[in-house]
C-alpha positions in Angstrom: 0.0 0.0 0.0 3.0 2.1 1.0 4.1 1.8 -2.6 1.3 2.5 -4.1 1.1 6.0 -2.2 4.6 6.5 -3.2 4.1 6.3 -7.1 0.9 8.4 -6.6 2.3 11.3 -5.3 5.3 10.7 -7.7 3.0 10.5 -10.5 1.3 14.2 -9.1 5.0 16.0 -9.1 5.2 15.0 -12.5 2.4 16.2 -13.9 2.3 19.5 -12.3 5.3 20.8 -14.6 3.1 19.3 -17.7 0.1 21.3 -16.6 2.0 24.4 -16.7 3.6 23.9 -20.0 0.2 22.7 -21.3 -1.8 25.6 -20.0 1.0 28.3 -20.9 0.1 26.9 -24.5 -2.8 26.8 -24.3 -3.0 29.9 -23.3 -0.4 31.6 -26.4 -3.0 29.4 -28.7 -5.8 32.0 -28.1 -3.9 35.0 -29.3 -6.5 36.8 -31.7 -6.2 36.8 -35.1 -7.3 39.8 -36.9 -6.8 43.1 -40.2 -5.5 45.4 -38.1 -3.9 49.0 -39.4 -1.0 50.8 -38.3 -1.4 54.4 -38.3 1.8 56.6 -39.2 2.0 60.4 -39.3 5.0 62.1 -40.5 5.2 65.7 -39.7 7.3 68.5 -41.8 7.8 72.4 -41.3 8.0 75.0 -43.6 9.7 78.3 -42.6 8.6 81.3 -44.4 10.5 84.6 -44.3 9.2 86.6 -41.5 6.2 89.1 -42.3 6.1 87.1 -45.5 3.7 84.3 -47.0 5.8 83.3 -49.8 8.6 80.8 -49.1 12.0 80.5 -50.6 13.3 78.0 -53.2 14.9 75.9 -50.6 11.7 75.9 -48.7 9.8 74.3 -51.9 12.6 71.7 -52.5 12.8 70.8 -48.8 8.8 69.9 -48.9 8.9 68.1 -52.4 11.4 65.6 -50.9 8.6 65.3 -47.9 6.4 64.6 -50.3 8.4 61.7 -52.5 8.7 60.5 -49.4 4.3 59.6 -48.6 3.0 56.6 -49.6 1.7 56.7 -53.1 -2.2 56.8 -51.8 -4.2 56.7 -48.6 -2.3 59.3 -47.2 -4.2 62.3 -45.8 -2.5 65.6 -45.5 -3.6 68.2 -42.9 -2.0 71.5 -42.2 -1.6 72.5 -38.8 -1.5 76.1 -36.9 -1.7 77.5 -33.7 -5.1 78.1 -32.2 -3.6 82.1 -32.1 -3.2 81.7 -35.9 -2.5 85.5 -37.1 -4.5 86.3 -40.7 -0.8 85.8 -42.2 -0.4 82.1 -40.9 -3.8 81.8 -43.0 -2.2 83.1 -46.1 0.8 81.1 -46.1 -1.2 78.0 -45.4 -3.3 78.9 -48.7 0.3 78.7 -50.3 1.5 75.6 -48.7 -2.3 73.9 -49.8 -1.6 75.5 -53.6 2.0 74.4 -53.6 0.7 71.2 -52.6 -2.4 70.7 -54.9 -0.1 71.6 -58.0 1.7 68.8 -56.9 -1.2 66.3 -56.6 -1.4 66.1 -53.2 -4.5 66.7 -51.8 -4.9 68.5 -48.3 -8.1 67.6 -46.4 -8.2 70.7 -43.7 -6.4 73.6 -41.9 -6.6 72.9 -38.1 -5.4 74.8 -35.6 -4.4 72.8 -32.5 -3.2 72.9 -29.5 -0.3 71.0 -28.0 2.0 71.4 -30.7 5.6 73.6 -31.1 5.3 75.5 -34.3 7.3 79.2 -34.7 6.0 82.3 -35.8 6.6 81.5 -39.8 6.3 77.8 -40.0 3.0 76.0 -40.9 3.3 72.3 -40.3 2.1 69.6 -43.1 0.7 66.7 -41.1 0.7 63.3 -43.4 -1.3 60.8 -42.1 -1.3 56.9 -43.4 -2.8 53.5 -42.7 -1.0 50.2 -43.7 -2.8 46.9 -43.0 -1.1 44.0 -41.4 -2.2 40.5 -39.7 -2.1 40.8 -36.2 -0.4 37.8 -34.1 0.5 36.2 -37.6 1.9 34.2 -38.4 1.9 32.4 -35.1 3.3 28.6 -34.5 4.0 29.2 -31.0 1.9 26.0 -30.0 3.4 22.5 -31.1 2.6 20.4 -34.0 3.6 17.2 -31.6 1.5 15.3 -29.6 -1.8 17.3 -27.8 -4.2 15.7 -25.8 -6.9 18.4 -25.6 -7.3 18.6 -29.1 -6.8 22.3 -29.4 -6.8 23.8 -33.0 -3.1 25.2 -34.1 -1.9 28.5 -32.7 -1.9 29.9 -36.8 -5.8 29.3 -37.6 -7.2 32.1 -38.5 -4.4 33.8 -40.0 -4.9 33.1 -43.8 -8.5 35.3 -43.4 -7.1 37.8 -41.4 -4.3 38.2 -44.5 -6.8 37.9 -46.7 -8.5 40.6 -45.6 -5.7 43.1 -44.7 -4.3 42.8 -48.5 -8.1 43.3 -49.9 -9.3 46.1 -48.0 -8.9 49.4 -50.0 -8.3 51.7 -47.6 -6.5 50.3 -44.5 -8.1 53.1 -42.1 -11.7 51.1 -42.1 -10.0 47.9 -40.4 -9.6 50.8 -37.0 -12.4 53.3 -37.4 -14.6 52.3 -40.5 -16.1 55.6 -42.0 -19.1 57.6 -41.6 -22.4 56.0 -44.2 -24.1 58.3 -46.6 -27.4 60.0 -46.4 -29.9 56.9 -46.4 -32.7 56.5 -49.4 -35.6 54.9 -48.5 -37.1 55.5 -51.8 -36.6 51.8 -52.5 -38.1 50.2 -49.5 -41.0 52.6 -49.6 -41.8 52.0 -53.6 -41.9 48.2 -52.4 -44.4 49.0 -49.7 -46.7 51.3 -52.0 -46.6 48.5 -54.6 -47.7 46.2 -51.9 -50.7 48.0 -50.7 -51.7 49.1 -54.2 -51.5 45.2 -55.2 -49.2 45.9 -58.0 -46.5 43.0 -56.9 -44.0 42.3 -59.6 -43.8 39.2 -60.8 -40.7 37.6 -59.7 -40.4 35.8 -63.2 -39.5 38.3 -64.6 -36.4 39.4 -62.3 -34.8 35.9 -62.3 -31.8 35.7 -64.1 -29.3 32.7 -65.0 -29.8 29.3 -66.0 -33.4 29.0 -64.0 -34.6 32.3 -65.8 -34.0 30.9 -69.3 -35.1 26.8 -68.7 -37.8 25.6 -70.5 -37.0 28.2 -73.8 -34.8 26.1 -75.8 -37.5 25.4 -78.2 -36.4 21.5 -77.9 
């Protein structure tokens, strides 16, 4: 009997170390997969001359390596002021934005913030971007070897979530999606007018494919 207690509590110091390897991988097994984005924001200054809202040569060259630089699309350009903005800060931000446009590069706004070091002649160009990536992939932390509870392997899940980070056209919906447009109810209200006025349509004649055209072979 002595014996048999022995090799119990043997058999219980052995599998505590086991249980603790098998739930740590357990545990890195359930690491979501998902289409995430990473956001990047470069930030560039231009200096203009002071009491001045044109700026030099140097100026212009130093911003069209900035923007060589951007990702060829999905890159949104802001340009940023202090909240004490002078009406000259306004004008040379209208020439940044023109020097910009005639350059392709679209600028979405003119904020002033707060929170932010920017001199009395510079106006910063803010150049925001998404990029999409699979997040915890690939994964094969758990082992391909023996597993008793069964558990799926640690990558599942990663081939849709790489899927749909390189098919998503702009990266940004995967983190904040994007505001809908005006709704039209025109269609759901013509359905219920046609429906009270007993003017169904006749579904024959919206089917399409191979069940539309059986039956007008003319064999």
């Amino acid at each position: 009997m002595r014996s048999v207690r022995i090799l119990a509590v043997f058999a219980a110091a052995l599998a505590a170390p086991l249980a603790a390897c098998e739930n740590a991988e357990t545990a890195a097994h359930y690491a979501p997969k998902q289409a995430r984005a990473d956001r990047a924001t470069a930030l560039h200054g231009v200096s203009f001359p002071p009491s001045r809202d044109d700026f030099s040569a140097s100026e212009r060259q130093r911003l069209s390596a900035f923007v060589r630089e951007l990702p060829a699309d999905r890159t949104t350009v802001v340009l940023l002021t202090p909240p004490d903005s002078s009406p000259l800060q306004a004008e040379r931000a209208t020439a940044v934005r023109a020097q910009l446009q005639s350059w392709g590069v679209s600028v979405a706004s003119v904020v002033r913030v707060q929170g932010i070091s920017v001199g009395p002649d510079t106006i910063i160009v803010s150049a925001e971007s998404y990029s999409a990536r699979a997040l915890n992939c690939p994964d094969f932390s758990k082992s391909a070897g023996y597993d008793p509870l069964n558990q799926a392997q640690s990558n599942l899940g990663c081939a849709t979530a790489r899927n749909l980070a390189d098919m998503v056209a702009d990266p940004r919906d995967l983190e904040m999606g994007r505001a809908p447009g005006p709704a039209s109810g025109h269609l759901g209200a013509s359905a219920v007018d046609r429906l009270y006025n007993d003017k169904m349509k006749d579904p024959k004649s919206t089917q399409s494919g191979v069940g539309a055209v059986s039956g007008t072979t003319g064999n």
